[in-house]
C-alpha positions as CSV (number, residue, x, y, z in Angstrom):
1,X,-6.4,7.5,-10.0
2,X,-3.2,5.9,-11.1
3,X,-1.2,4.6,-7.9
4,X,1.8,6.4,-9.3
5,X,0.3,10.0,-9.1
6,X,-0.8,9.0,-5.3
7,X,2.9,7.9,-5.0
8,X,3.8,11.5,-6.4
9,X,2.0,13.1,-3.9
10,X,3.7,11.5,-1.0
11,X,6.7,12.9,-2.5
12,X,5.7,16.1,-2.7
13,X,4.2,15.5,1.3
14,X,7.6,14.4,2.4
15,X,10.0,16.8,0.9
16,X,7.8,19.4,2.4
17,X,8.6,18.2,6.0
18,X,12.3,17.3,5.4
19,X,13.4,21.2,6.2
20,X,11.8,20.6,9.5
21,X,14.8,17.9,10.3
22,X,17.7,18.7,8.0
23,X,17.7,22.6,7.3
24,X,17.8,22.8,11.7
25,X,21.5,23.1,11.6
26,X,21.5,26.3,9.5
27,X,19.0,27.9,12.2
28,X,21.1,26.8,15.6
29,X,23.8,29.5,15.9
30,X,21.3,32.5,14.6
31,X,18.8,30.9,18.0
32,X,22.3,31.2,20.1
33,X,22.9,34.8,18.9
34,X,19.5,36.2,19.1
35,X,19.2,34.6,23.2
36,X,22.9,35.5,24.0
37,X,21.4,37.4,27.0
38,X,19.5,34.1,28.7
39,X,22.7,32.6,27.7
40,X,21.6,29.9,25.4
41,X,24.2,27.1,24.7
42,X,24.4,24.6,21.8
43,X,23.6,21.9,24.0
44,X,20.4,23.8,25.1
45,X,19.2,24.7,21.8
46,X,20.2,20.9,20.2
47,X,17.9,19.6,22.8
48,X,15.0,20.9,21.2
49,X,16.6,18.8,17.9
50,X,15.9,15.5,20.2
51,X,12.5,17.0,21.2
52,X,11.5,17.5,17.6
53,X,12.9,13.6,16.8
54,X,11.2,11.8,19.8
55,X,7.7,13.4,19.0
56,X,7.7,12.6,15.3
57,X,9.1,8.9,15.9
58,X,7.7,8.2,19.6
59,X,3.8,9.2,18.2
60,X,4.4,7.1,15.3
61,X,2.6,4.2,16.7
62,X,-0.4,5.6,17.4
63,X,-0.5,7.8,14.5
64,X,0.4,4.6,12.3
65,X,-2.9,2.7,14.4
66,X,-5.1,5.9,13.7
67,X,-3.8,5.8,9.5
68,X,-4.2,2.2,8.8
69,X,-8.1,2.6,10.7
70,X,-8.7,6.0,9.8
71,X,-7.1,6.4,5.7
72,X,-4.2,8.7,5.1
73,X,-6.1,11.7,3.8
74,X,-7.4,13.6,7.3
75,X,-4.4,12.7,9.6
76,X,-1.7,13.8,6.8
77,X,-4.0,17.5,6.5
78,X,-3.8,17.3,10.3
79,X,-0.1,16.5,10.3
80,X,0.5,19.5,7.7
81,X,-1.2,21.9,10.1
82,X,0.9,21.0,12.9
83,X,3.9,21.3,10.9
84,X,3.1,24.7,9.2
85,X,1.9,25.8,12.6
86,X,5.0,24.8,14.6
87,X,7.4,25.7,12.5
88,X,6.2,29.2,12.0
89,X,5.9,29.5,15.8
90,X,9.3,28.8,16.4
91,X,9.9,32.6,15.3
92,X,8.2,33.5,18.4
93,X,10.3,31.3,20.1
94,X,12.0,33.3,23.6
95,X,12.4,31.1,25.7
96,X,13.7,27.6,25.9
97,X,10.2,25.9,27.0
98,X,8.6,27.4,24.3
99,X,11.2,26.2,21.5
100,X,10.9,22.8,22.5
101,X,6.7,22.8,22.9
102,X,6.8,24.7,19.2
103,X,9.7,22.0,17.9
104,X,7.7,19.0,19.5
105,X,4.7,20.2,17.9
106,X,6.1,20.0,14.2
107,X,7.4,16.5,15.6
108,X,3.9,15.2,16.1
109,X,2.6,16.8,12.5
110,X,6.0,15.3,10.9
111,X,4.9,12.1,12.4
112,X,1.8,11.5,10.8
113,X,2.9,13.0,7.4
114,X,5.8,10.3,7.3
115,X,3.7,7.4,8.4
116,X,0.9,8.1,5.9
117,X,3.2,8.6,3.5
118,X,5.3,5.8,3.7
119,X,1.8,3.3,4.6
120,X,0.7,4.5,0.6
121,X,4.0,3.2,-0.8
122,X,3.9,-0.1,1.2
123,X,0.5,-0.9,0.9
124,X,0.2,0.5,-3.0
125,X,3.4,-1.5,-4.3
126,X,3.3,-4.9,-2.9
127,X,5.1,-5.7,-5.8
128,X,7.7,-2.9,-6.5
129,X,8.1,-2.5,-2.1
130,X,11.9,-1.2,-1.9
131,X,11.4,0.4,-5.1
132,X,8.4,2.6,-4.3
133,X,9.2,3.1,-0.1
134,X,12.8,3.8,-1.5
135,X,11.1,7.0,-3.5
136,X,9.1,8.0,-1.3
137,X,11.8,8.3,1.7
138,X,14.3,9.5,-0.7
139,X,12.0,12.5,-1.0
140,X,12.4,13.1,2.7
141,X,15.7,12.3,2.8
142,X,16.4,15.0,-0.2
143,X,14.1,17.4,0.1
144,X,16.0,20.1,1.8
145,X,18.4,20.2,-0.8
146,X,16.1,22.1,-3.2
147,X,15.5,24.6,-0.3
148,X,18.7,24.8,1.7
149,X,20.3,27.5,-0.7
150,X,16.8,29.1,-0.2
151,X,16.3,29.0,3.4
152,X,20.0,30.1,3.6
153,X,19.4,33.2,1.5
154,X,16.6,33.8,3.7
155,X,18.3,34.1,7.0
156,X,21.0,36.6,5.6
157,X,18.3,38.7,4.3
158,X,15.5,38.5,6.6
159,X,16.6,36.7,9.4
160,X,16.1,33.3,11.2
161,X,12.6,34.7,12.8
162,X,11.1,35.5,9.0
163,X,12.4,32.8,7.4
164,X,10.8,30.2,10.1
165,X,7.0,32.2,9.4
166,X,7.5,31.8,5.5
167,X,9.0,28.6,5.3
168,X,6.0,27.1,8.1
169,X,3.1,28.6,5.9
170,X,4.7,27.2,2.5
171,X,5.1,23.5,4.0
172,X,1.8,23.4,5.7
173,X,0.1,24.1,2.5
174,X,1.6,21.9,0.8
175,X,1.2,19.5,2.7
176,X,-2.6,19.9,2.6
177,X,-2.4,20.0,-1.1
178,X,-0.8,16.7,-1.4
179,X,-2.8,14.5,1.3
180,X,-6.4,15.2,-0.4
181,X,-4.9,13.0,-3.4
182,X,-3.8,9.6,-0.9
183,X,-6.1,6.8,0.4
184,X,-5.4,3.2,1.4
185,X,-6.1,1.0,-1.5
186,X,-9.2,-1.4,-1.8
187,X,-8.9,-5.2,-1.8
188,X,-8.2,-6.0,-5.8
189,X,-6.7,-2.9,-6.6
190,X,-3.2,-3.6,-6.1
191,X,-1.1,-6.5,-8.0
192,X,-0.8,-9.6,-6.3
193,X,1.9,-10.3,-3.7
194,X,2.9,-13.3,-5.7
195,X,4.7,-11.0,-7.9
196,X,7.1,-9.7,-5.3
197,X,10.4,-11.7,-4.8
198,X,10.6,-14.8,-3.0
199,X,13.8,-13.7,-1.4
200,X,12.2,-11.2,0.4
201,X,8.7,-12.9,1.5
202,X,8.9,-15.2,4.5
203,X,5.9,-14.8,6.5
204,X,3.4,-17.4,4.2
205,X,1.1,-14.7,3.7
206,X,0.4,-13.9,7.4
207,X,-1.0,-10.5,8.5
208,X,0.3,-9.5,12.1
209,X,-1.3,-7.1,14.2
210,X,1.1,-4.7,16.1
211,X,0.2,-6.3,19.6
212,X,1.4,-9.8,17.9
213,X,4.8,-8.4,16.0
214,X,5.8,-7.4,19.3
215,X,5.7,-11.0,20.3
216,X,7.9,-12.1,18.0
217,X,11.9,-12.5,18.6
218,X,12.5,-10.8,15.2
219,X,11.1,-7.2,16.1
220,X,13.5,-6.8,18.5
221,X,16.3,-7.6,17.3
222,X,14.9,-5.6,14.1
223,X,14.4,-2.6,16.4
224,X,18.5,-2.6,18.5
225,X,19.9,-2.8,14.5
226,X,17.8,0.4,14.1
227,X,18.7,2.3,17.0
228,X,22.2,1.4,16.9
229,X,22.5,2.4,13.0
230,X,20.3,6.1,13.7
231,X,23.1,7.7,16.0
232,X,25.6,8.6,13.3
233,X,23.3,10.2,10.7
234,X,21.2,12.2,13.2
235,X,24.7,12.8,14.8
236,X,25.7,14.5,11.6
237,X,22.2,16.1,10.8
238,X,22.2,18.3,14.0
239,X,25.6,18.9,14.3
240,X,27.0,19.9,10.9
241,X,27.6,23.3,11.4
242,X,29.5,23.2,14.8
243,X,31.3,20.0,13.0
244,X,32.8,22.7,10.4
245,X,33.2,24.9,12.2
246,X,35.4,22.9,14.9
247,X,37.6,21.2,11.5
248,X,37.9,25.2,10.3
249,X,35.7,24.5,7.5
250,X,35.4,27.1,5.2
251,X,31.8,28.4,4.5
252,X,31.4,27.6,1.1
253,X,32.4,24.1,2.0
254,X,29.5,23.9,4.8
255,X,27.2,24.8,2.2
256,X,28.5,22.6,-0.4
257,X,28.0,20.1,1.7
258,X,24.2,20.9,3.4
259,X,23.2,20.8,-0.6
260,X,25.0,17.5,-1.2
261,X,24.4,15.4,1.9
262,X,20.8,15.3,1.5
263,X,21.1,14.5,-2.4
264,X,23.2,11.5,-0.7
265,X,20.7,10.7,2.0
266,X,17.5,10.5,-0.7
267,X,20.4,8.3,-3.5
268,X,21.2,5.9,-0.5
269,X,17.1,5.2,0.1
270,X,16.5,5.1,-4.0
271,X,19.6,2.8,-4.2
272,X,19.1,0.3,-1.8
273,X,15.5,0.3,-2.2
274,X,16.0,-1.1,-5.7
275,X,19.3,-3.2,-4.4
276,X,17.0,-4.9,-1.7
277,X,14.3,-5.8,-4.2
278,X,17.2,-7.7,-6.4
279,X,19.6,-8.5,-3.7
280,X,17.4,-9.1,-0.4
281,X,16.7,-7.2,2.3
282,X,18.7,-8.3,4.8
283,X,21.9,-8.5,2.4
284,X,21.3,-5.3,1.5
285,X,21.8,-4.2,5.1
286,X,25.1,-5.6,6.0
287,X,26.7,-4.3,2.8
288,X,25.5,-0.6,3.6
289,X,25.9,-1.2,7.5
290,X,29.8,-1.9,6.8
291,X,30.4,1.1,4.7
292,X,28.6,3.6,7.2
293,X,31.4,1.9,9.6
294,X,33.9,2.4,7.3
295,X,32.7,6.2,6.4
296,X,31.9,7.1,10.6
297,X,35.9,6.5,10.7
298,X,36.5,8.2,7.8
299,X,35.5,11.5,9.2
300,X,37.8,12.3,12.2
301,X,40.9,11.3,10.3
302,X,40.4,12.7,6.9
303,X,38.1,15.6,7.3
304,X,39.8,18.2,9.3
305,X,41.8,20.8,7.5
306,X,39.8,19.7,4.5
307,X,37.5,21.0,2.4
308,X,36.9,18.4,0.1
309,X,37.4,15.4,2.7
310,X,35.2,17.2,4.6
311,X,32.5,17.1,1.6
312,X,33.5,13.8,0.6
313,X,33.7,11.7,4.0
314,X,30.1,13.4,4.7
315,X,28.1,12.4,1.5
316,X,29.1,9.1,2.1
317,X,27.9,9.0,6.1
318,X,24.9,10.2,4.4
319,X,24.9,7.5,1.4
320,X,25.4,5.0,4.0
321,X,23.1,5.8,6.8
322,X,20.1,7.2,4.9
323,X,18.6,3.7,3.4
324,X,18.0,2.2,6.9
325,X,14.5,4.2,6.3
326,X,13.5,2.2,3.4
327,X,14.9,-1.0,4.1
328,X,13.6,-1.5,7.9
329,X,9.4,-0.1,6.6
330,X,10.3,-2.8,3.5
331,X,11.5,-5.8,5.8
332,X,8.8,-5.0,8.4
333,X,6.1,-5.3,5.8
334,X,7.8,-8.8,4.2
335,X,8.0,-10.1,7.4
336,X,4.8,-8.9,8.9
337,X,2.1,-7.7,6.0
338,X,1.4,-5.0,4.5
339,X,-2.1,-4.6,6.2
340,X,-1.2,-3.1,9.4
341,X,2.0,-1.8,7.9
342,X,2.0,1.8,9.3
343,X,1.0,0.9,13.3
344,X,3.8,-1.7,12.8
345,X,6.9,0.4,11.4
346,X,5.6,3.2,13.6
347,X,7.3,0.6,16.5
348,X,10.3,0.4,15.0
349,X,10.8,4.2,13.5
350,X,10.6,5.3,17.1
351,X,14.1,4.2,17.8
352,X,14.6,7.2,15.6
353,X,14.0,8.7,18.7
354,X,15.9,7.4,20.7
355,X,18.8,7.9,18.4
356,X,18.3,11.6,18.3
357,X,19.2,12.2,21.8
358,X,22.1,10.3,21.5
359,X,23.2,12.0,18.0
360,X,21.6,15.4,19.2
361,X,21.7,16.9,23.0
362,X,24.3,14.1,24.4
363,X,26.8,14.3,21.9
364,X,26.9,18.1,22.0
365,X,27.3,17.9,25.6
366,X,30.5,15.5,25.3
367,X,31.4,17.7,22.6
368,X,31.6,20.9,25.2
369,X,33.2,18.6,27.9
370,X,35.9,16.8,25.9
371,X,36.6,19.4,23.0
372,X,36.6,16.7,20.3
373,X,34.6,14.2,17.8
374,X,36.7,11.6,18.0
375,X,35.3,9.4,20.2
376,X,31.4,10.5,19.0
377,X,32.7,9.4,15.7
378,X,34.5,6.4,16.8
379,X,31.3,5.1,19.0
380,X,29.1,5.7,16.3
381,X,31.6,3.3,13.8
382,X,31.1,0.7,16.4
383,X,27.8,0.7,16.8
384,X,27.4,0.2,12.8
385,X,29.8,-2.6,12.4
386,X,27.6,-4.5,15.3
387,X,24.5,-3.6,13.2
388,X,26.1,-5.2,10.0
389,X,26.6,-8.6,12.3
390,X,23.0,-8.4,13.7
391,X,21.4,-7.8,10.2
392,X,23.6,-11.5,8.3
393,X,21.8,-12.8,12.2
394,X,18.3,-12.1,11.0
395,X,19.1,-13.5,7.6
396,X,19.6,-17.0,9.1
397,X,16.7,-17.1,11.1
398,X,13.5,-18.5,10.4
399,X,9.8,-17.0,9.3
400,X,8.3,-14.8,12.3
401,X,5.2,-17.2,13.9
402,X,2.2,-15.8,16.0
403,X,2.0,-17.5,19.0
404,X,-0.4,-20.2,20.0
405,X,-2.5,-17.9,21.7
406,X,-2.9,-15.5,18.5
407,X,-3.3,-18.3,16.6
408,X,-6.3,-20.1,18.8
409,X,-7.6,-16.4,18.7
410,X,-7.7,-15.8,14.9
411,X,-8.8,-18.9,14.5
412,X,-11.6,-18.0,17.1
413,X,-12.5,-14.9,14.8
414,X,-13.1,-16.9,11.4
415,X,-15.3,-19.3,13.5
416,X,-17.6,-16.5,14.6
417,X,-17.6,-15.4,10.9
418,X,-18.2,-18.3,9.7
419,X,-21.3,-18.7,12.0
420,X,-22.5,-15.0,11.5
């Protein structure tokens, strides 16, 4: 099977569990309504948000472990299960324990769905990496646009409680569909990795297990650049709708802009996918780092009042913010291999969750206590221009090494082969 239908099929897999993150918004103030009696604030119900984030990236590790042992196919049908599942139990949802334990369990299916997905395009396209990782998170970073109109025709005809069971049945299946189609490739079947661009190799072919990445100075700096550049997307991404509604945003607008920031999210992880490929990975970063900065600030001043700054100012926080999940899985795999590629981004896409409670339940409740985005949006600039700094920092330094003691121990390992 051509590696391009398999790469196909992790589109199809991750579109299908982009609703689960990026069409929430549209479901928050239909939760507050219907619980109105248990008095249900925003802050209450964006928790779950954060609960649904740190179970898809927190479980990433071990769900990345389980994929690069187990192959991509049982784990993704697993993972579509849980999603379907969850997200059609969140209908049934009365009382705040049981939105977050329905939420958390479409985390942990969304988890596995986006690690196997994004371990094909890694380990398929040694030689087209930003390029093929760059489609494939494009997919979940556009997705929802195809269904947002959709899922918000549902809930104005049938409700938030409907829409959840036939939007969970469609996605689970799909999700099925897709993963019987994906495996890990065999030695020989993928070109060689002395195609790929010098620029962006600087490991002299070394495969590192996750135990020794996280030995290595470069992970963690790799993982604080992460965290600090998740807060202003996911910021955005759970609370759109309160954000219009706060800069009297018409509703048109809102929904002009729920179609058009995820078509910005998947361009910015398409774009710099193929800019990274060309230009580095690394450079690639600081250039997009700055403008998220720039576009952070951008919001408070020019967006409220406005319609079309509010569009405007929003696609490009999206455009800006949205490639950090190609770029990071790319530059983990230069650095590190592509063997053990899944276990080891899983480490670094759990700052994702992290991020979320930052961007989702804390910044509502400084919302309710302060009355304004100003300083969420201000923070959130900050934190990106420090990422843009830290990323030209990685640039300069030198090729991760294993340490002596995983050195003496590989070497250890050939020696017994050798003699077996």
């Amino acid at each position: 099977m051509n590696r391009w239908f398999r790469l196909a099929s992790t589109v199809v897999a991750m579109a299908m569990i982009a609703n689960l993150q990026y069409a929430w918004t549209l479901f928050v103030k239909p939760l507050i309504g219907a619980h109105a009696d248990q008095h249900w604030k925003l802050s209450d119900v964006q928790w779950a948000f954060s609960v649904f984030i740190a179970c898809q990236t927190w479980f990433m590790p071990t769900g990345g472990w389980l994929i690069d042992r187990v192959g991509p196919r049982l784990l993704m049908s697993l993972g579509g299960i849980l999603c379907g599942t969850g997200w059609a139990l969140l209908s049934q949802a009365n009382s705040l324990p049981a939105l977050y334990t329905f939420y958390a369990m479409t985390g942990v299916g969304a988890s596995l769905v986006y690690c196997g997905s994004m371990g094909i395009s890694l380990k398929w396209f040694p030689d087209k990496r930003g390029l093929a990782a760059g489609i494939t998170s494009a997919a979940f970073g556009s997705g929802a646009a195809l269904f947002i109109p959709i899922i918000a025709h549902f809930l104005r005809s049938d409700g938030y409680r409907t829409t959840f069971v036939y939007t969970g049945i469609v996605q689970g299946l799909l999700i099925v569909c897709a993963a019987q189609f994906l495996r890990s490739p065999k030695p020989g079947e993928v070109p060689a990795v002395a195609n790929v661009a010098k620029r962006n190799i600087r490991r002299d072919g070394e495969e590192f297990t996750p135990s020794q990445m996280l030995r290595t100075s470069h992970f963690y700096i790799m993982y604080l650049i992460m965290l600090t550049m998740g807060v202003g997307g996911l910021m955005v991404t759970a609370q759109l709708a309160k954000l219009a509604e706060t800069f009297k945003i018409t509703a048109t607008a809102l929904t002009i802009a729920l179609s058009m920031n995820p078509i910005a999210n998947g361009a910015s992880r398409l774009f710099w996918g193929w800019a990274s490929d060309h230009l580095g990975r690394e450079r690639s970063m600081v250039i997009a780092f700055l403008i998220q900065s720039v576009a952070l600030l951008s919001v408070p001043l020019l967006a409220p009042g406005s319609d079309t700054f509010f569009v405007i100012c929003l696609a490009l926080v999206f455009f800006s913010w949205g490639e950090i999940y190609v770029l990071f899985p790319t530059l983990t795999a230069d650095l590190f291999g592509a063997r053990n590629a899944s276990a080891n981004y899983g480490f670094l896409y759990s700052t994702k969750g992290v991020a979320a409670i930052v961007g989702g339940g804390l910044a509502a409740m400084l919302f309710e206590r302060t009355g304004s985005w100003s300083a969420i949006f201000y923070g959130g600039a900050l934190m990106a221009f420090l990422s843009a700094l830290m990323a030209a920092w990685v640039s300069k330094m030198p090729s991760p090494r294993k340490t002596q003691r995983d050195a003496l121990a590989a070497a250890g390992v050939q020696e017994h082969a050798a003699r077996g």
